[in-house]
C-alpha positions, -999 to 999 in steps of 0.1 A, spaced: 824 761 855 824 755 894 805 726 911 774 745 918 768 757 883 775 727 875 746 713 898 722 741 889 725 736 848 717 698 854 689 706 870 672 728 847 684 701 817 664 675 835 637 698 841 632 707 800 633 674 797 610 664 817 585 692 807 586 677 769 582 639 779 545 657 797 534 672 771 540 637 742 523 613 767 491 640 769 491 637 727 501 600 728 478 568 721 485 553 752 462 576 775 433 582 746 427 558 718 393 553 701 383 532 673 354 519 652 348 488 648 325 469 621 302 446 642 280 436 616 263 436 583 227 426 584 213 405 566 251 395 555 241 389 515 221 417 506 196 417 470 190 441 448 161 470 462 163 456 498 168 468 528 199 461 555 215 474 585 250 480 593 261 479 633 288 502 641 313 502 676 329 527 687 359 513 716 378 536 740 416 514 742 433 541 761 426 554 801 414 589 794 380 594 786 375 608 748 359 641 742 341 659 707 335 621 693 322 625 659 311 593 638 300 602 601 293 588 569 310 607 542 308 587 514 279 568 499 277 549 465 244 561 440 235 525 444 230 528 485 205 545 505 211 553 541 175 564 557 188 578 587 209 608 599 249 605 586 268 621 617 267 607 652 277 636 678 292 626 715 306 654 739 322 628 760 323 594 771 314 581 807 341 562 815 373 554 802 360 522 794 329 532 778 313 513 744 288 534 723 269 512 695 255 532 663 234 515 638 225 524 602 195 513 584 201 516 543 189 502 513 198 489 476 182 510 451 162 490 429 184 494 400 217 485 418 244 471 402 257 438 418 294 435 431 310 454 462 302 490 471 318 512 493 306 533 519 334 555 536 337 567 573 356 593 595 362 590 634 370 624 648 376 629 689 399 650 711 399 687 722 414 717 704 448 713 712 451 677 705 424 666 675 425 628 658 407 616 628 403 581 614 390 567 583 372 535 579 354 518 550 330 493 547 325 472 517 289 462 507 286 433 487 251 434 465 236 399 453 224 397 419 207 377 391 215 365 355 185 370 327 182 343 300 158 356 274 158 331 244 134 319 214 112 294 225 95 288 190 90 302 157 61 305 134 55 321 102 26 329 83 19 314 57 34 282 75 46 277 38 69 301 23 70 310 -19 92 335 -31 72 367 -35 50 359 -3 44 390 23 62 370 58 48 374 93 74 358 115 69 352 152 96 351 178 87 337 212 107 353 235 109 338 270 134 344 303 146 317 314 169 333 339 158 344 376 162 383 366 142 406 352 158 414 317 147 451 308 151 470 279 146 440 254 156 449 218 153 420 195 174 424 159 168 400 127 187 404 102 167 384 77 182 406 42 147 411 28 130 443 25 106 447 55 108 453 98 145 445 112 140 454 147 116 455 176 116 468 213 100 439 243 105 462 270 107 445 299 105 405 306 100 389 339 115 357 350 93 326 336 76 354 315 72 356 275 66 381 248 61 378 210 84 397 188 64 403 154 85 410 121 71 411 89 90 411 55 89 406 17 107 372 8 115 385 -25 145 355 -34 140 316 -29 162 297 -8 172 290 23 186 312 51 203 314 82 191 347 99 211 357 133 187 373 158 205 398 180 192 403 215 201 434 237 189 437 270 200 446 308 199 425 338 215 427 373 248 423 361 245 455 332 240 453 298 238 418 280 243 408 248 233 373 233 229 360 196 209 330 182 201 320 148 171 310 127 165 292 96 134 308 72 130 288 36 114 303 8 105 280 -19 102 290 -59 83 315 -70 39 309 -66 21 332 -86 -4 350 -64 -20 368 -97 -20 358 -134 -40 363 -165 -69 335 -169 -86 341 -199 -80 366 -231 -109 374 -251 -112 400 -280 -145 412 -296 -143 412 -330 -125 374 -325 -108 386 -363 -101 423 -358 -99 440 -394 -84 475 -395 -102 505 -384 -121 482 -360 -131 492 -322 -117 462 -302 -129 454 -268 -99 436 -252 -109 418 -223 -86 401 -194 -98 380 -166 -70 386 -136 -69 358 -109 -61 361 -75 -46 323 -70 -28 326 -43 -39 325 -1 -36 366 9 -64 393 -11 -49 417 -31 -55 453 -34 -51 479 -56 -50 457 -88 -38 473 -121 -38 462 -157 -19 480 -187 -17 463 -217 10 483 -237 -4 481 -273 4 500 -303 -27 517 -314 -53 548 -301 -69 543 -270 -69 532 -237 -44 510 -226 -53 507 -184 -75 494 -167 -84 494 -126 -97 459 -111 -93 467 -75 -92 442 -47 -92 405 -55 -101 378 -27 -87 348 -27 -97 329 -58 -118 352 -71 -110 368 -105 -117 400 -127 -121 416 -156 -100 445 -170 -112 459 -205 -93 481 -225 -107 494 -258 -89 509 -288 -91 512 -326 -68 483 -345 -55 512 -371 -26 491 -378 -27 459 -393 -4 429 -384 2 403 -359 16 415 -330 25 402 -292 11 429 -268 36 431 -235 10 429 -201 17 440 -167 0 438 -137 4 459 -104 -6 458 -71 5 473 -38 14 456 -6 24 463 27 60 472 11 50 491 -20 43 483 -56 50 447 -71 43 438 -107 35 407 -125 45 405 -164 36 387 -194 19 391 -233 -8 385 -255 -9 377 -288 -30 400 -313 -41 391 -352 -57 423 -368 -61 416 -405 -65 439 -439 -95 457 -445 -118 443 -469 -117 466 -509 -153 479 -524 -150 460 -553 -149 427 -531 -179 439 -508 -199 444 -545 -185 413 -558 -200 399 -525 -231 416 -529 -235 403 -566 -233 369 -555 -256 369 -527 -281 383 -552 -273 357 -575 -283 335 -554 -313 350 -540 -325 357 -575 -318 320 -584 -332 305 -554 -368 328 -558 -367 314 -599 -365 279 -589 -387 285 -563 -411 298 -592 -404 273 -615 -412 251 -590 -449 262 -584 -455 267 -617 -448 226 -626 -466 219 -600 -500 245 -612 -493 225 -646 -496 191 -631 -526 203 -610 -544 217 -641 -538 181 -658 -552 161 -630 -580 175 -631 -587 178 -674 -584 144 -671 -612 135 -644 -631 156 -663 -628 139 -698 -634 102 -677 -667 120 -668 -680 125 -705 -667 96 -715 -689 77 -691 -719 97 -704 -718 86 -738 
């Protein structure tokens, strides 16, 4: 290669050159560079279902002037409201230098869960040969509140508790936290037969609700119940568990048999016997549906309906059958009665004498000597008057013979 080619191939290598070093600084960040930036969060501690603003900058760093600028949200959490349009739309910027503020105005839904949220962001800008994009995010942090629901007192009713008593226990539920705790569900797990469970709704700070459960304290003792409490706050779903103590003292008879009495008092066979029981209602609650079925061994009835019983009060079941069998015998007794939780029975016994029919010969024998002494007690009482017609019949022969004799 001669000189002048020489010269003439350097010059078109420089001049390649130089064509590609154009065309990098036109695409490069040094002559167009825009950015976002976060200015502000307003107020900085945002609450559940409240409202807030979030400032938005967007900063030309290069010396051209930026052209297509596109600011959008693209990304919100469920939790986050914006109430305003999403995308910003500039053709172009003024001057190179030129500042552009956005603001959005949002809000916490009302059920929004505390912690950090994040709302995400794209910065697009440039013409159709050269295009940029940026992503941004912005991290919302949402305030919230702790609920405290707890038992601030427990009452029963009766305040005294017997085995076989029908329970209505009363929780007191109050929040003692600063959040609303919704969705109350309040569990006792008191073992007897009767309402485990019960739904508050929802509790208000400084705010209380009874929880009523009512139950059959069918054993005596006493027992430490755990009370389960389910419920949601600000933070989610809470779960807290307290305990109780309920005693239930011996058995009290609420109903029992206060006086037997059978008519003939000495039943003899083949007699109709009228059995009568007075049932008492001794205890504090009236009873309904009061049943009496004396399970005896002969023909007839053997049930009998009382009804309802107030407190104290008592009644009487009768129950009539033919003694065909003779003997002694103890007669098994149950009462019934329904409560709230079905059927409960009370048992015990009477004792029944029915003696032997008497023979003929000993109802003529008996007959014989009631006649005996009818017939005895009419001859003496004719004897009786005739001594006394005799004596009569004397007395007065003899004033008439004291006459005559003064006569003569």
């Amino acid at each position: 290669m001669n000189h002048c080619s020489r010269i003439i191939f350097l010059f078109l290598l420089v001049l390649v050159i130089g064509s590609l070093g154009s065309n990098t600084a036109g695409a490069g960040s040094g002559d167009e560079y825009l950015r976002a930036v976060i200015e502000d969060i307003s107020p900085s501690s945002v609450g559940i279902d409240e409202e807030f603003t979030v400032g938005i900058g967007l900063e030309n760093c290069g010396t051209r002037v930026p052209e297509n600028i596109t600011f959008e949200i693209i990304s919100i959490p469920p939790d986050i409201i914006v109430t305003e349009g999403l995308v910003a739309h500039f053709p172009r910027f003024v001057y190179s230098n030129s500042e552009r503020q956005l603001r959005y105005h949002m809000r916490t839904t009302p059920d929004a869960k505390p912690g950090p949220h994040i709302i995400k962001m794209k910065l697009t800008y440039g013409n159709e040969a050269v295009k940029r994009t940026t992503y941004y995010e912005v991290e919302i942090i949402v305030r919230g509140e702790h609920a405290e629901p707890r038992i601030s007192s427990v009452t029963t009713k009766p305040e005294y508790i017997y085995e076989g008593d029908t329970v209505d226990l009363r929780l007191s539920i109050e929040n003692f936290g600063k959040a609303k705790a919704r969705s109350i569900d309040v569990s006792l797990d008191h073992g007897f037969k009767g309402i485990k469970n019960i739904t508050l709704g929802t509790l208000g700070s400084n705010r209380s609700q009874v929880a009523l459960f009512k139950f059959k304290a069918n054993r005596s003792g006493t027992f430490e119940v755990p009370v389960i409490m389910n419920y949601e706050d600000d933070y989610g779903i809470q779960k807290d568990e307290h305990n109780i103590k309920i005693n239930v003292l011996d058995k009290k008879g609420s109903l029992n048999l206060a006086s037997v009495k059978v008519d003939p008092v000495l039943p003899r066979a083949d007699d109709t016997v009228e059995l009568t029981m007075r049932i008492e209602n001794s205890g504090e609650r009236t009873i309904n549906s009061i049943k009496v079925y004396a399970d005896h061994p002969f023909k007839g009835l053997k049930e009998s309906f009382i009804g309802t019983l107030d407190t104290k009060e008592d009644g009487p079941a009768v129950i009539t059958f033919v003694a065909d069998k003779t003997g002694e015998y103890q007669i098994p007794v149950t009462i019934t009665y329904i409560d709230d939780f079905g059927e409960e029975q009370i048992e015990t016994q009477i004792n029944l004498i029915v003696l032997k029919k008497d023979s003929g010969a000993g109802t003529v024998l008996l007959i014989l000597i009631i006649l005996v002494i009818i017939g005895g007690l009419i001859y003496y009482n004719y004897r009786t008057i005739r001594s006394k017609d005799a004596v009569i019949r004397q007395l007065m022969e003899g004033g008439g013979n004291s006459t005559n004799n003064k006569k003569q």
